[in-house]
N, C-alpha and C positions, 0 to 999 in steps of 0.2 A: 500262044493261044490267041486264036483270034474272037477280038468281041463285036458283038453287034452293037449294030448304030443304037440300037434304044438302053444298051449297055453302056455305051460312051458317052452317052448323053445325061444317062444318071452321076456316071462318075464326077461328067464337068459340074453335075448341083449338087454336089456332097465335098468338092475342094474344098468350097470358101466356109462351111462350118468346119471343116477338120484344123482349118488355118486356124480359126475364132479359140478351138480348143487348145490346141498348140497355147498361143499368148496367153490365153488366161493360166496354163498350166505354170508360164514360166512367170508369169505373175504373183501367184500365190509361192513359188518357190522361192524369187525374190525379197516379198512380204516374209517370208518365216527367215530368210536370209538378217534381213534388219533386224526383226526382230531378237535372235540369236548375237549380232553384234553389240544392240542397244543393251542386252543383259551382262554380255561379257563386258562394257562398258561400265556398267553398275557394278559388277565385281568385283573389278579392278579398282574401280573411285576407293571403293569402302575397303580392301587389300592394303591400301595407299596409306589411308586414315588408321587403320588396325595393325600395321606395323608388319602386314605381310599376312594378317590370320583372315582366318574367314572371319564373316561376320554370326555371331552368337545369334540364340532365340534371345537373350537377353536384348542382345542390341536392337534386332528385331522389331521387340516388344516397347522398346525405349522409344523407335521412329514411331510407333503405331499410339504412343502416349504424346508425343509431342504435339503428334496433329491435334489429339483431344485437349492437348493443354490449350492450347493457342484458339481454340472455339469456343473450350471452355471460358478463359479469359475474355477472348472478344465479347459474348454476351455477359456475361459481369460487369468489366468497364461500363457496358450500352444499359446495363439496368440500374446502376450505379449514376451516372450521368442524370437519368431520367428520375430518378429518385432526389436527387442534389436541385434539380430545377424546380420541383414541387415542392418542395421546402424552402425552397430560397423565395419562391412567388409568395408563398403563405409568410416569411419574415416581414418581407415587407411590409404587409400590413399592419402587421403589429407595433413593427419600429422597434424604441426603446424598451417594449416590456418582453423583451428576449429572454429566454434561461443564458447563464452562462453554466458552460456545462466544463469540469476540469476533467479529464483524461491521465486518468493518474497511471503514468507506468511506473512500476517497484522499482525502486530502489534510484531515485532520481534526485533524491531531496524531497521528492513533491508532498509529504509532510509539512514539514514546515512551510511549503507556498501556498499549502490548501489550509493549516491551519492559521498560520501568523500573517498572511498576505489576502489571502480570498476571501476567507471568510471574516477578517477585521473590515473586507470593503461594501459587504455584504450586512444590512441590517437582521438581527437576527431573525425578525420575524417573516422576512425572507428568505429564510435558508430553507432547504429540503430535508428531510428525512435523512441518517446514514443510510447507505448503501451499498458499502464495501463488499458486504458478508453477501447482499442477496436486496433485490432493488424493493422497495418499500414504499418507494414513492407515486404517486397519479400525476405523470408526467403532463398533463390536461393543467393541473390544478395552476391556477393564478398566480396562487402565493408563493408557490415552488419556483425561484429564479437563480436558485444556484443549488447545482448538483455535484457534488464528486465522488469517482468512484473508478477504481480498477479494469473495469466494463470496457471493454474492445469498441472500438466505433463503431461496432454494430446498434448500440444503446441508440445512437442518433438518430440512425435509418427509425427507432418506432414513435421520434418525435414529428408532429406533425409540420413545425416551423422549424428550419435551421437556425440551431443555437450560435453563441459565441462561443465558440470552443476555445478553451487554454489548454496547452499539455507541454510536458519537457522531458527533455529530451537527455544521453549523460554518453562518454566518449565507452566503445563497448569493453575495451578490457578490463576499465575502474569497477563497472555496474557488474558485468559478470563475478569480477572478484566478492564484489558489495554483496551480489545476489547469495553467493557460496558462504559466506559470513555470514550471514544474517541466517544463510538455513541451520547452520551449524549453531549459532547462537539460541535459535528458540527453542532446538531441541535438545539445545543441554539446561532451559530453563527444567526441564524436569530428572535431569538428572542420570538418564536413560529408563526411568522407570514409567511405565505407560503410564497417559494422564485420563483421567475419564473428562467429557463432557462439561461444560463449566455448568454450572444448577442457574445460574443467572443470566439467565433468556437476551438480558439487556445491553449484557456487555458483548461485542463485535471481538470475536478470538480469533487470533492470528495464525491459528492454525487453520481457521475457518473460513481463510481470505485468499482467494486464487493470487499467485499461482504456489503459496507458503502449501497450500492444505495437501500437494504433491510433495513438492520439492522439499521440506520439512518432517514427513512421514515418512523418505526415505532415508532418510540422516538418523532421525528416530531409532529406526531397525539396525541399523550399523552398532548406533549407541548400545540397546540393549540387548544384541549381543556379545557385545562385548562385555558389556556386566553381566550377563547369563554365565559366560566364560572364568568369570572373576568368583561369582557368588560359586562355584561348582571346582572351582580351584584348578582348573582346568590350567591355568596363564597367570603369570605374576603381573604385579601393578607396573604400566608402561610409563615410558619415560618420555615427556611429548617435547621431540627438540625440532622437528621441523610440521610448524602449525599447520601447514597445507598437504602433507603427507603421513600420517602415522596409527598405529593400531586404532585407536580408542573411535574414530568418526570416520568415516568416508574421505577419504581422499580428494583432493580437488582434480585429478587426471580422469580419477573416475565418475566423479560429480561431472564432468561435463560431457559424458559416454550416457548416461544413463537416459532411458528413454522420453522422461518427467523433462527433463532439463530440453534436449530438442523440441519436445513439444510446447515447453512454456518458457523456457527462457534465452533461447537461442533466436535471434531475430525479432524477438517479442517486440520490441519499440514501432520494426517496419509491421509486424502482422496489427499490433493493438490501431496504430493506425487506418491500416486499412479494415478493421473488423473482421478478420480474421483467425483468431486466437483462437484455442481450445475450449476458450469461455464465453465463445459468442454466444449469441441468440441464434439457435439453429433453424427458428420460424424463419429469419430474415436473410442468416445464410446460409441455407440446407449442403453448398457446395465447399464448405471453408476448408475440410480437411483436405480435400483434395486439390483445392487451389494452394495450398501452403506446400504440399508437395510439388505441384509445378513451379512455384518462385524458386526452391531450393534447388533446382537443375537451375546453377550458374550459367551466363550466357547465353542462355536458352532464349529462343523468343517469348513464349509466355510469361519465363523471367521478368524481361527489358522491358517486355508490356508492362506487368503488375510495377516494376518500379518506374517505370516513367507517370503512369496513374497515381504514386504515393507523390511522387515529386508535385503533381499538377494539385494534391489534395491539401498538401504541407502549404502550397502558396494561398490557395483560394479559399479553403474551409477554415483556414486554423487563425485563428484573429491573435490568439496570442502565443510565442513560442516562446520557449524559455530554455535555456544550455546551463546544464549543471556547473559547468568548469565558469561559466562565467555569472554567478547566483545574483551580484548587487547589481550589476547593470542588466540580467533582464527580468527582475524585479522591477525595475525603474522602468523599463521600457515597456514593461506589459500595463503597469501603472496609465503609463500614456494612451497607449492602445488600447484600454478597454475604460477609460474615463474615470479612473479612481486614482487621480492625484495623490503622493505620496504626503505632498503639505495637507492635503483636504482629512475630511471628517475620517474618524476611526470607529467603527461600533461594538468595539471591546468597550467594559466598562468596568471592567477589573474588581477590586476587592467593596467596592462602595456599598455592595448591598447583601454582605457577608453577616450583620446584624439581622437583617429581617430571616435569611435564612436559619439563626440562629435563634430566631422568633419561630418558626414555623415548625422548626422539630421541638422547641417546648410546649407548644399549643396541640400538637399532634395526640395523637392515642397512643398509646405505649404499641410496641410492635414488637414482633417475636420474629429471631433471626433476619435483625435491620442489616449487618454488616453480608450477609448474602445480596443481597436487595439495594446498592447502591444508590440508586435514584432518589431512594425517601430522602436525604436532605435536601435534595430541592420542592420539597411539593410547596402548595404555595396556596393558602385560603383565596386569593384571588379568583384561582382557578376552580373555585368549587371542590376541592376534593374531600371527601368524607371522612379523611385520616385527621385535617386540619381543624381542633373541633378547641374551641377554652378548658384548658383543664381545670380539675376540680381541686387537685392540691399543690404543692411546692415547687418546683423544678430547678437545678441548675444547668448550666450548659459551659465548657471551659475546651479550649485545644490543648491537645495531647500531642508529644512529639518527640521519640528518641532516636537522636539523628542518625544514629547508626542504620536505620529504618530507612531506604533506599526508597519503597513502592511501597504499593499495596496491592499490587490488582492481582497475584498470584492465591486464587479462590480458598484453596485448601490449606494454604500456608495461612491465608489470613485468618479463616476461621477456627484455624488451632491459635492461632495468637492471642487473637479475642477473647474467644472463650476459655481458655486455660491457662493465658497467661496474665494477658492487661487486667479482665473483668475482676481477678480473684485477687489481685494487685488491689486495684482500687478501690473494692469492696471492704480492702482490709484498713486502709486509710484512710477511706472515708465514713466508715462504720456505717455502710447502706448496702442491702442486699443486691447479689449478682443478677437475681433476675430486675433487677430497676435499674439497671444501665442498659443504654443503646450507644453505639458508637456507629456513625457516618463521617462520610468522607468529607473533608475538607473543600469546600465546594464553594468558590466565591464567585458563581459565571452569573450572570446578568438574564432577566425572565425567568429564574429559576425551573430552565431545562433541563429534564435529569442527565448526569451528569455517573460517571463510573470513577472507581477505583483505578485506572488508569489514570486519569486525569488527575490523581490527588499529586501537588508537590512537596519533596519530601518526605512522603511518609506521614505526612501531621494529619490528623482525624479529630474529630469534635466527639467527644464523651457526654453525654446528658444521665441525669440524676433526676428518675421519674418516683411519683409517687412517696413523695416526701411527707410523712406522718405531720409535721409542728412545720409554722414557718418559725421557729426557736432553733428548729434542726438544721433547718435551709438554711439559715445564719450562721450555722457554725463551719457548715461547710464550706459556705462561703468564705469566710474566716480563715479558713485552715488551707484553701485554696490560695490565696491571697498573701499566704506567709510562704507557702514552699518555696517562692524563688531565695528570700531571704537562707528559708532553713538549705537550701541548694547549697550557695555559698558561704553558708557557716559548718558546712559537709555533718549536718546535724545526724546522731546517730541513729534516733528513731526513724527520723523520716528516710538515710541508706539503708537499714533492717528490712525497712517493707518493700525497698523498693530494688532489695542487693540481687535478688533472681532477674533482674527486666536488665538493672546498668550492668550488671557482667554480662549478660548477653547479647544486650545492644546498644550499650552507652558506649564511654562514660557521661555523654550529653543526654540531659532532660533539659526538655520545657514546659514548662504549664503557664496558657497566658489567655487573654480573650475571654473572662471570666463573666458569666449572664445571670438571675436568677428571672425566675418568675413567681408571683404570689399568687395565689388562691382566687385573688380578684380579677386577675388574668394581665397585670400590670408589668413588662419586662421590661429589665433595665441594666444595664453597664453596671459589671463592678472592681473594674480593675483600673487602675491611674492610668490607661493609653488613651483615653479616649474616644468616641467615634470614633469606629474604622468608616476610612470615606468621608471625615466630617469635615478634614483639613480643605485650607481653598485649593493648593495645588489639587488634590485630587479630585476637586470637583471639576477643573478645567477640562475641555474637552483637547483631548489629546490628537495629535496626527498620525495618519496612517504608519507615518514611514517609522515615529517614534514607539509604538505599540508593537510594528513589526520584530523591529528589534528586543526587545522584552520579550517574545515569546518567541522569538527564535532564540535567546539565550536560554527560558527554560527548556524547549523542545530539544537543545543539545545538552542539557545538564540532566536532562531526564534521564535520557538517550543512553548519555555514556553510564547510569546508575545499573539501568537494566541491563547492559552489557556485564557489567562488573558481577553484578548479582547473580546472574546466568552460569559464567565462570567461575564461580565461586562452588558451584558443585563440579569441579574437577577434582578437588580436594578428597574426595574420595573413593576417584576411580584411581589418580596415576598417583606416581610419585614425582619430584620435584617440581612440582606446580610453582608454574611464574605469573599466576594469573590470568589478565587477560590477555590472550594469546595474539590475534591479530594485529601486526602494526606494519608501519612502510617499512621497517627494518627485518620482520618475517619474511615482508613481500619479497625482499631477495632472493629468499632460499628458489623461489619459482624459475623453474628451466626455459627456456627459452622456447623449446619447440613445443611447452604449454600454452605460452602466450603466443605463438605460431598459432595454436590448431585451437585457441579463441577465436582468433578474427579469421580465421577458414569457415569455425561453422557458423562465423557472425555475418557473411561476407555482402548481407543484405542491410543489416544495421550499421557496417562502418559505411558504405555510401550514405546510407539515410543520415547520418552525424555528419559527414563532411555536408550535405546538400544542406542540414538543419544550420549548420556555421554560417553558410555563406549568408542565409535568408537572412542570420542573426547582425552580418557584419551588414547588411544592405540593412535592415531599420533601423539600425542604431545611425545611420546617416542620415536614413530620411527622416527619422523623427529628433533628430538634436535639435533642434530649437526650443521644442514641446517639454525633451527634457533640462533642458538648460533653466527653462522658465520655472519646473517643477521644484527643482534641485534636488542634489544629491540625497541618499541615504543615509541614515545619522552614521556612526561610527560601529562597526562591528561590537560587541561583548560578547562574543566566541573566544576562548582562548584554543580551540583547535577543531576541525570538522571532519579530522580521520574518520572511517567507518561508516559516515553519515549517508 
């Protein structure tokens, strides 16, 4: 067919856009061509990686958390940074009147460093408020320059100046075992039978102390049911031959499956660190749970970030570190580090003013249910308080003490003891009514700050003899006070008669010593041949850190292993052949191997942080030997063992 010229002339201007369509078409064909290979390329990556499977929604979900971890992370580090420089600008200023703030993670020792090391460097009226249980303190306040407390590093972020931070550190399979003990240990203080609430506000309970108030409560439930099982006769009495696995408690395979334990004690040293923990302050880290979940993806970038930031925190933030396995030398080296010479001053001041406290609960108002109420032995007329008033008639004051008596701080066991047992004892021996005895705790601490039934050693308690009709009577009791050690070792039979219910149950040792009276005039005075307690020269000398340490590190481990024994001591009526107290290194055998495997798998953030904590530990102890060379050494241990500790 033939075209015309104005026919052919449109065709020739219509080629060159048909051309134009053409390429773009084979353009976009191309485009989805790539794009097609680029996916099949991604399929196959991840085919590679999955072992030939497709890739899961799990996995999916897992890329799509990564990205989140790793932004999430980034801005944390960048608010973290910027948080650290405005505290560190505000230190400066201050200088020397720094808090030093301890960082207590459980089960570290860090007992004994906070009680026998920290705070002997600390004068007392510089100490802070406790704040284990729940913080108490006005971090602002002047006088507040030493804190400790289980509190996650988040505690720091709400100080305005960066502190001196102390904290220590312990290798993870020891501290996890420790942590498993010690749950198992508080909850067989009650025997498996529920404990209510302690009635006495003042004392700090260990069940009420993260991360015990989880991990404790679920051992608890183990325990009673298995006396539920028992009391219903359900099961015969078990026979406990491998401590770490068997009916009566929680198993330690399963203790470290259970959800408590991931979240508070699994990594706990890397998270308290970085203030992280499930006990933060959620004002300051509103993101912790969800950052604790990105560290624990091993590997992970978010991971290698958040630990690369503890590494960068452990060298710059932390003034003093301290490694469990090695206690005397960084003792000695924190000594140097934070300017409290082991030869220098100590601000324990021990039993020296054990008399005036024995002054102040004679001069006191009689009080009603004192042995609840621990703190009344130390009140202190100094201080103004309304309880400390001249009494009107007689008083005696004497320590009590049957050494079978392990503690005292067990509330309900003590107030049956007291009341049913000691009072009506003494009452009958000393021919003076039950309601005119008080009994407080043995309390010999310095400033007369109140002080708990925890702290009594021994078991010894001070018994007062209120409202004394004659001072003719307060002489005889004095009297009659003053013979019993004599009547003790002539095994006189009036004085075991009265006394046959108390030494068959918890002798055969008595003591009665430290004897006081007071007059009518308000005159008190010694009446037993020892003397001023405190009065000798030695004990006026002022003592050194390093020697003080030591003395209350051997009671803090004599305490220690009482309350262990004591605790164990109600297995006696769940199992049969009870060996006591169960944990030792030669139990720790029975442990399987792929136990201590799948420790340090879900520990795999705290055994870095412990090797990187080592190395920090072996590089100061280089750089600071001189400092300690000139200090010297720690006196000699009076530990005879620090199992369990």
């Amino acid at each position: 067919m033939l075209r015309s010229a104005s026919q052919s002339k449109l065709l020739k201007r219509k080629r060159p856009y048909r051309i134009r369509r053409l390429f773009d078409r084979l353009g976009l064909c191309l485009a989805f061509a790539f794009v097609l290979f680029g996916l099949y390329c991604y399929k196959q990556t991840f085919l590679l990686e999955n072992g030939g499977r497709e890739p899961t929604t799990k996995t999916k979900t897992k890329l799509r958390k990564e990205g989140k971890c790793e932004a999430l992370v980034h801005d944390w580090v960048s608010l973290q940074e910027q948080r650290y420089a405005q505290r560190a600008a505000q230190a400066k200023k201050i200088n020397d009147k720094r808090l030093t703030f301890f960082l207590h993670i459980p089960r570290t020792a860090g007992r004994t460093v906070n009680f026998c090391f920290l705070k002997h460097a600390t004068p007392e009226k510089d100490r802070c408020t406790r704040a284990y249980d729940e913080l108490r303190t006005d971090l602002s306040n002047p006088r507040c320059t030493f804190l400790a407390s289980h509190d996650d590093y988040s505690l720091v972020e709400r100080m305005a100046a960066q502190p001196k931070v102390v904290t220590m550190v312990r290798e993870v399979y020891s501290r996890t075992l420790s942590a498993y003990e010690f749950s198992v240990e508080v909850a067989m203080r009650s025997g498996g039978v529920p404990t209510p609430k302690p009635r006495n506000r003042k004392k700090t309970s260990t069940r009420d102390v993260w991360p015990w108030q989880y991990l404790v409560r679920y051992v608890d439930e183990d325990i009673q049911k298995y006396r539920r099982a028992l009391d219903a006769k359900q099961i015969e009495k078990a026979s406990i031959i491998d401590a770490y696995d068997n009916p009566v408690y929680t198993s330690l395979d399963s203790f470290l499956e259970i959800p408590m334990a991931k979240e508070d004690l699994h990594n706990a040293q890397f998270f308290q660190l970085l203030g992280l923990t499930n006990n933060t302050f959620v004002s300051y880290e509103p993101n912790a749970e969800a950052l604790r979940e990105c560290a624990r993806n091993e590997g992970s970038k978010a991971s290698e970030d958040l630990f690369a930031y503890a590494k960068k925190r452990l060298r710059r933030e932390i003034d003093a570190l301290l490694v469990h396995e090695e206690l005397d030398q960084s003792v000695a080296l924190a000594a140097v580090m934070l300017n409290t010479p082991l030869d220098g001053v100590s601000y324990y001041e021990g039993k020296g003013n054990l008399e005036s406290i024995m002054e102040n609960i004679l001069r006191r108002t009689t009080v009603e249910d004192d042995h609840v109420f621990p703190h009344r032995a130390s009140l202190s007329s100094k201080g103004g308080d309304s309880n400390v008033v001249p009494s009107a008639t007689d008083a005696v004051i004497f320590s009590f003490r049957l050494k079978q008596i392990q503690n005292m701080e067990d509330d309900e066991w003590r107030e049956r003891y007291i009341e049913q047992e000691l009072k009506r004892t003494i009452s009958s021996y000393l021919n003076v009514g039950p309601q005119d005895i008080e009994v407080d705790p043995y309390a010999f601490f310095p400033k007369f700050q109140p002080k708990t039934w925890e702290e009594t050693p021994s078991g010894r308690h001070l018994v007062s003899i209120k409202n004394i009709s004659t001072h003719f009577k307060a002489e005889k009791i004095v009297e009659r006070l003053l013979q019993t050690p004599r009547m003790l070792k002539s095994q006189d039979p009036t004085l075991l008669g009265i006394f046959n219910y108390l030494l068959r149950k918890y002798g055969p040792g008595m003591e009665i010593s430290y004897v006081a009276s007071m007059s009518k005039n308000g005159q008190v005075r010694r009446r037993d041949n020892f003397g001023p307690i405190g009065g000798d020269k030695k004990s006026k000398e002022k003592r050194t850190l390093g020697s003080t340490y030591r003395d209350c590190e051997k009671f803090q481990g004599g305490r220690y292993k009482k309350q262990q024994s004591r605790a164990f001591d109600r297995l006696h009526e769940l199992v049969v052949d009870d060996k006591g107290y169960l944990f030792s290194k030669d139990a720790r055998k029975f442990i399987k191997k792929q136990t201590v495997d799948r420790i340090n798998e879900l520990n795999h953030l705290d055994v870095r942080l412990y090797e990187e904590s080592k190395r920090m530990m072996d590089e100061n102890l280089v750089k600071y030997a001189r400092e300690m060379k000139r200090q010297g050494p720690l006196p000699p241990s009076l530990l005879q063992s620090s199992f369990g500790m």
